[in-house]
MDAnalysis code that builds the backbone (N, CA, C; Angstrom):
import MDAnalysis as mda
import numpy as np

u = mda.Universe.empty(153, n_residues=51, atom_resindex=np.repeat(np.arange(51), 3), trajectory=True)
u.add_TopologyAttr("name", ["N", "CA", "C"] * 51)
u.add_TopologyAttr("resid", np.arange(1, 52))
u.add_TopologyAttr("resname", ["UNK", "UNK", "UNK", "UNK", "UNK", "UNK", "UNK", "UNK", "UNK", "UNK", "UNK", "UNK", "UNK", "UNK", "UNK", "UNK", "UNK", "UNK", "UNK", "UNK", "UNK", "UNK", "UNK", "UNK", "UNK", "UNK", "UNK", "UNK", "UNK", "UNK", "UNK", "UNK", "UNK", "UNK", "UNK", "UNK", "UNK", "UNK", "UNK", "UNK", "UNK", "UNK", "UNK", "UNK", "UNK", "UNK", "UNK", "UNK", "UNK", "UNK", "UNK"])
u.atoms.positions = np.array([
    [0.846, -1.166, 0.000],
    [0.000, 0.000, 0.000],
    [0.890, 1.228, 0.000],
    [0.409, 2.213, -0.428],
    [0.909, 3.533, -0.607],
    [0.939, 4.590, 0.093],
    [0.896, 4.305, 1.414],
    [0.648, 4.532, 2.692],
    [-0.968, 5.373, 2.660],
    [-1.400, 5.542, 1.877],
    [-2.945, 6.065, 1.984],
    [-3.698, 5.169, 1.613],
    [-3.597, 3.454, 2.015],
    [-4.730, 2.564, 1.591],
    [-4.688, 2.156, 0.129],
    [-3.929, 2.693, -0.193],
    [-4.085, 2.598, -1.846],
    [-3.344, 0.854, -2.407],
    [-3.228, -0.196, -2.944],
    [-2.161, -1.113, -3.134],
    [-1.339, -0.222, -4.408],
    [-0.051, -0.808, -4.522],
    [0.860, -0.663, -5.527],
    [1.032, -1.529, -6.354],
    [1.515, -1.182, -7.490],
    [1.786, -2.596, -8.241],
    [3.323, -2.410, -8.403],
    [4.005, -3.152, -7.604],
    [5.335, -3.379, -7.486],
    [5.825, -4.693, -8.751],
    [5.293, -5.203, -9.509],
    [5.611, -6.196, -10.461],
    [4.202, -6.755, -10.557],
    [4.542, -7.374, -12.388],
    [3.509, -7.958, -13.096],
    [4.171, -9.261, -13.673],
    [3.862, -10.348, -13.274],
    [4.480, -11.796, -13.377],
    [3.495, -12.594, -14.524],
    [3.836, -13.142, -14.820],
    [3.246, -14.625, -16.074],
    [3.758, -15.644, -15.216],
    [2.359, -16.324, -15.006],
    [3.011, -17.896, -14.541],
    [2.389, -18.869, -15.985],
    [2.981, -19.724, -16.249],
    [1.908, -20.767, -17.384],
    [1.441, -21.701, -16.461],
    [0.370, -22.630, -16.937],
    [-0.299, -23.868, -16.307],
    [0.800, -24.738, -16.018],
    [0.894, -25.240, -14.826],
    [1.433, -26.127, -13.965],
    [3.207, -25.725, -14.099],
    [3.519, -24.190, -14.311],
    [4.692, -23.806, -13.897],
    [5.247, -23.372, -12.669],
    [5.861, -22.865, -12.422],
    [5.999, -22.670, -10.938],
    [7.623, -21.411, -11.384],
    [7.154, -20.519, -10.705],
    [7.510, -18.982, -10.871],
    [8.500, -18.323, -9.648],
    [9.812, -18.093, -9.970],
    [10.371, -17.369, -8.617],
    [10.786, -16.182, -8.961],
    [10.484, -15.437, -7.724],
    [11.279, -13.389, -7.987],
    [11.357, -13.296, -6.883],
    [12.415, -12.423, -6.914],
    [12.518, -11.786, -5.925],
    [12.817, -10.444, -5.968],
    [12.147, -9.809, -4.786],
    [12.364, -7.915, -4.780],
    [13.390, -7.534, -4.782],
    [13.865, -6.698, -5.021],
    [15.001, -5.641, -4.585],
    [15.516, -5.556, -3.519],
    [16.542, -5.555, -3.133],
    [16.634, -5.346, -2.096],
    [16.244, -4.073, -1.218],
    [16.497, -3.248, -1.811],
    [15.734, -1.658, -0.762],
    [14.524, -2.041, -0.350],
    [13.651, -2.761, -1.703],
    [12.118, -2.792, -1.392],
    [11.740, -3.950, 0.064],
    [10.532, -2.809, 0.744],
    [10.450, -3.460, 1.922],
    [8.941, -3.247, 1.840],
    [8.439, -4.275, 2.500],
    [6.512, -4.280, 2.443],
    [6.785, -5.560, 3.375],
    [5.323, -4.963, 3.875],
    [4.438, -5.822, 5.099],
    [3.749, -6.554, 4.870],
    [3.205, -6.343, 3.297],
    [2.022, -6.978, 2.863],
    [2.529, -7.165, 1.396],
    [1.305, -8.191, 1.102],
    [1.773, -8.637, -0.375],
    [0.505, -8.906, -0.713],
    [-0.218, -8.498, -2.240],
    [-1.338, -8.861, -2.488],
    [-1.271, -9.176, -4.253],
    [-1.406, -10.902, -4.172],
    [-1.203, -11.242, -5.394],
    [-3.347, -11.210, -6.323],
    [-3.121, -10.990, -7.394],
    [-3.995, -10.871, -8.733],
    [-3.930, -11.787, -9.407],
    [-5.088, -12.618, -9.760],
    [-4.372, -13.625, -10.658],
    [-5.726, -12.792, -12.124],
    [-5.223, -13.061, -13.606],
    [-6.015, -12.347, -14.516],
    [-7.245, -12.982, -15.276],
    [-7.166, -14.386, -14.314],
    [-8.255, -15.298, -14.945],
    [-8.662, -16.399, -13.747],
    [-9.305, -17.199, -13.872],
    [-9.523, -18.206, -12.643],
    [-8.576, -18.873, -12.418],
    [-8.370, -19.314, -11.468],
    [-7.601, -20.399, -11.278],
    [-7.085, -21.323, -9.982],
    [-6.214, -22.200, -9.387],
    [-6.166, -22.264, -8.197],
    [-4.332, -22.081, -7.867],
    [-4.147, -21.540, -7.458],
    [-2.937, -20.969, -6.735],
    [-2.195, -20.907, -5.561],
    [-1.278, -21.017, -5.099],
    [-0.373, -20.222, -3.703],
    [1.082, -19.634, -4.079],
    [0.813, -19.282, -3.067],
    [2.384, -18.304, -2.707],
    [2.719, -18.711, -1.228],
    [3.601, -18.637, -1.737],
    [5.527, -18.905, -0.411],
    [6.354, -17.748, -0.333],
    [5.946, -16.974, 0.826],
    [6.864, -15.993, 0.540],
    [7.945, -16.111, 1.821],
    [8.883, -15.701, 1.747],
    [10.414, -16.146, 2.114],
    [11.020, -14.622, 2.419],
    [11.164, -14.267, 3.401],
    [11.818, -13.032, 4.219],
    [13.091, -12.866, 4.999],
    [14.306, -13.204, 4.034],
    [15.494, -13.227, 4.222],
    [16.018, -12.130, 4.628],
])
């Protein structure tokens, strides 16, 4: 969020059917929250990892 409630879009990813997708941020970039979009149905998760 953008500190006024707002979300950001910090990256726009492509996963394909039954791929499996890794990124990672920047290092400066720091967030509390993470709110993934997917652009069609589907069933999904995320692992997120805070090194």
């Amino acid at each position: 969020m953008a500190n006024e409630g707002r979300w950001k879009t910090c990256a726009t990813l492509k996963v394909e059917p039954g791929q499996t997708l890794e990124h990672k941020s920047p290092d400066a970039y720091g967030a509390h929250w993470a709110c993934l979009a997917a652009a069609a149905d589907c069933t999904a998760s995320e692992i997120i990892f805070d090194e």
